[in-house]
C-alpha positions in Angstrom: -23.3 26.8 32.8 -21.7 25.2 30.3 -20.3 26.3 26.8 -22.7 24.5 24.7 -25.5 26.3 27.1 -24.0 29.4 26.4 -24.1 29.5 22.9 -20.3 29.9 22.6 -20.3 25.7 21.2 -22.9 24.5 19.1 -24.2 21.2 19.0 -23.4 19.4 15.9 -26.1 17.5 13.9 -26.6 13.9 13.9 -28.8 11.9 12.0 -31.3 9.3 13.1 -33.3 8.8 10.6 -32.5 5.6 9.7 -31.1 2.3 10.8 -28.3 0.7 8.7 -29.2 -2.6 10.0 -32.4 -2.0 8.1 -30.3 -1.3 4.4 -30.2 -3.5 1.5 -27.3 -3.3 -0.5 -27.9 -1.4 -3.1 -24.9 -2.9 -5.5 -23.4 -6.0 -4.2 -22.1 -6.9 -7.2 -19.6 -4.4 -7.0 -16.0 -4.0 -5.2 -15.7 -1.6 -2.5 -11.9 -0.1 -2.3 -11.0 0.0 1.6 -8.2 2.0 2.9 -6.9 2.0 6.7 -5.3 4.4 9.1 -4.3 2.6 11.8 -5.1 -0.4 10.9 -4.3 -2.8 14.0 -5.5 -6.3 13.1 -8.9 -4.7 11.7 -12.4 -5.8 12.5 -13.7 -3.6 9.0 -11.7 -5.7 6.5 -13.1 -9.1 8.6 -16.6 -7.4 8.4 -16.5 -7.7 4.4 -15.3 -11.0 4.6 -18.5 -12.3 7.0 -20.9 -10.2 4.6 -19.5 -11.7 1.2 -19.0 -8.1 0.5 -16.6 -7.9 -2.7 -14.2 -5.6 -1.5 -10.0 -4.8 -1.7 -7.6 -3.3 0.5 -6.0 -0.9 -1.2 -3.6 0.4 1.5 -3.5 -0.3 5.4 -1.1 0.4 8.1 -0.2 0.5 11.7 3.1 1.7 13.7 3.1 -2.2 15.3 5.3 -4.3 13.5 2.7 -7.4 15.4 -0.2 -5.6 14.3 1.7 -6.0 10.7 2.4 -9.5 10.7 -1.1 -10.2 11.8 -2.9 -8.4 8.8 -0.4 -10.0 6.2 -1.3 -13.1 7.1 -5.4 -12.6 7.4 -5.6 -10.3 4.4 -4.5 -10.0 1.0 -2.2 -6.6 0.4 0.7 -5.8 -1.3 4.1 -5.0 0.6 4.2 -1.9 -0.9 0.5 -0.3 0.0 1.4 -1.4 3.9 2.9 1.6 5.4 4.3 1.6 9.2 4.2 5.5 10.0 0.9 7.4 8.9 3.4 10.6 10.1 5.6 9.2 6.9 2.9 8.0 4.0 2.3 9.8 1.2 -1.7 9.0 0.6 -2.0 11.1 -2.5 -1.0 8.4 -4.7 -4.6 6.8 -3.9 -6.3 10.0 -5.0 -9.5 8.8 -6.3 -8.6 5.2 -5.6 -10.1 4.5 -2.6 -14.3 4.5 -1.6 -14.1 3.9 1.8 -11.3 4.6 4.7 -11.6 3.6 7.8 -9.8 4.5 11.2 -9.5 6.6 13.9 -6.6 8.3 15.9 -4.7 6.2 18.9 -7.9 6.8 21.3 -5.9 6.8 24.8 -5.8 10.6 24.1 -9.3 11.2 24.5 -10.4 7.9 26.2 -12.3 7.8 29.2 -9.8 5.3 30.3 -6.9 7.6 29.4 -4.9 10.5 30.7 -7.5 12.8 28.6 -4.8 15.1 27.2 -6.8 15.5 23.9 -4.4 17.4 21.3 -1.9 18.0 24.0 -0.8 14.1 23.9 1.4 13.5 20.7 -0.8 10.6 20.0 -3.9 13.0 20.1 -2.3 15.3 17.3 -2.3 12.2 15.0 -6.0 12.6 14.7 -4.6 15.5 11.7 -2.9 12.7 10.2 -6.5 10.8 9.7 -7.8 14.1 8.2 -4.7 14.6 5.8 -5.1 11.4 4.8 -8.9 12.0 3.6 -7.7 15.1 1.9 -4.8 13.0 -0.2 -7.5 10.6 -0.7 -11.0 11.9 -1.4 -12.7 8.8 -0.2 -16.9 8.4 -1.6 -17.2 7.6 2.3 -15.4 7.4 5.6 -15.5 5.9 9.2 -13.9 7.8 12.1 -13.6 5.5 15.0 -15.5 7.0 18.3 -14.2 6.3 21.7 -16.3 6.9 24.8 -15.3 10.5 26.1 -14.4 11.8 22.6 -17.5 13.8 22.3 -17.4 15.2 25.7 -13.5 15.9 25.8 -12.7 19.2 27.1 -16.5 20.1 27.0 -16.8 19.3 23.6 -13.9 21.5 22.1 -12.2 18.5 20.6 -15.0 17.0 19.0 -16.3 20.6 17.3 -12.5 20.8 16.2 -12.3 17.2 14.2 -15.9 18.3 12.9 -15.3 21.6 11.2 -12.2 19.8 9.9 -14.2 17.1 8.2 -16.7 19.7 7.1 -13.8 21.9 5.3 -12.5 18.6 3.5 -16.2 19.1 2.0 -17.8 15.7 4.0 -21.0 15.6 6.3 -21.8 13.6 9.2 -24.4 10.4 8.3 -24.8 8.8 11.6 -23.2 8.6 14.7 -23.5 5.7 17.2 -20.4 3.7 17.9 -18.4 5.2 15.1 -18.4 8.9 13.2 -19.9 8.1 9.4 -18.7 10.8 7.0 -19.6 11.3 3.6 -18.9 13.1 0.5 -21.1 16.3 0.0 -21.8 15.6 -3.9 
């Protein structure tokens, strides 16, 4: 019998109720501020682009000095809101600066593809980095990244530990389908 079976894990809720395909935008006129963890060469940033969603990056990063090179030269950013070590950046100075961040910790931890070590991998444990990185920030909205086998890792411990910690930092779960919608409880 499992742990979820036995009461000892509860399920967490997830919406359905609607389709974000089916939303308008309810302001298009207005500029969304983006912020990335782990920003590889970014599919969100590209996303606003195809939309002709007024938006601006407001800080990005990623440990890959290719990944780096690749975003200067898609995306407009200043040197000094690129950072190369989340471990290292100081996100409080975007306190109130940011609406939406977007990322998700290095996913071989937790990947069905991957070893599976969860928290026990070092690349795992950056998944606290994300979450200090909301807290510095206090973003309107943000977009944890799912990888297949991130819900069910270690029967679903993992996933009920990044949950309650997104629910302390005072954010609820909107959707989940490919990625984990949070936002801010008003």
């Amino acid at each position: 019998m499992s742990l979820e079976d036995q009461g000892r894990i509860q399920q967490t809720p997830l919406c359905n109720e609607f389709s974000w395909k089916e939303k308008q935008f309810s302001q298009p006129q207005n500029t969304v501020r983006i912020g990335t963890v782990f920003s590889g060469i970014r599919a969100i940033e590209h996303a606003f682009q195809r939309l002709g969603l007024k938006h601006k990056i407001i800080f990005a990063g990623d440990i890959d000095a290719k990944c780096k090179q690749s975003y200067f030269a898609n995306y407009q950013i200043e040197e000094k809101d690129w950072f190369s070590d989340v471990r290292d950046f100081n996100a409080s100075k975007y306190r109130d600066c940011v609406d939406f961040v977007v990322g998700g910790a290095p996913c071989q931890a937790f990947s069905m593809v991957g070893h599976r070590l969860g928290f026990e991998d070092a690349r795992g444990t950056l998944f606290y980095e994300f979450a200090r990185v909301i807290k510095e920030t206090q973003p309107k909205i943000f977009l944890f990244e799912n990888v297949r086998g991130l819900l069910n890792h270690d029967k679903g411990r993992t996933w009920h530990v990044m949950y309650d910690i997104f629910k302390e930092l005072g954010y609820y779960l909107m959707q989940n389908c490919i990625a984990l919608i949070y936002s801010k409880i008003s």
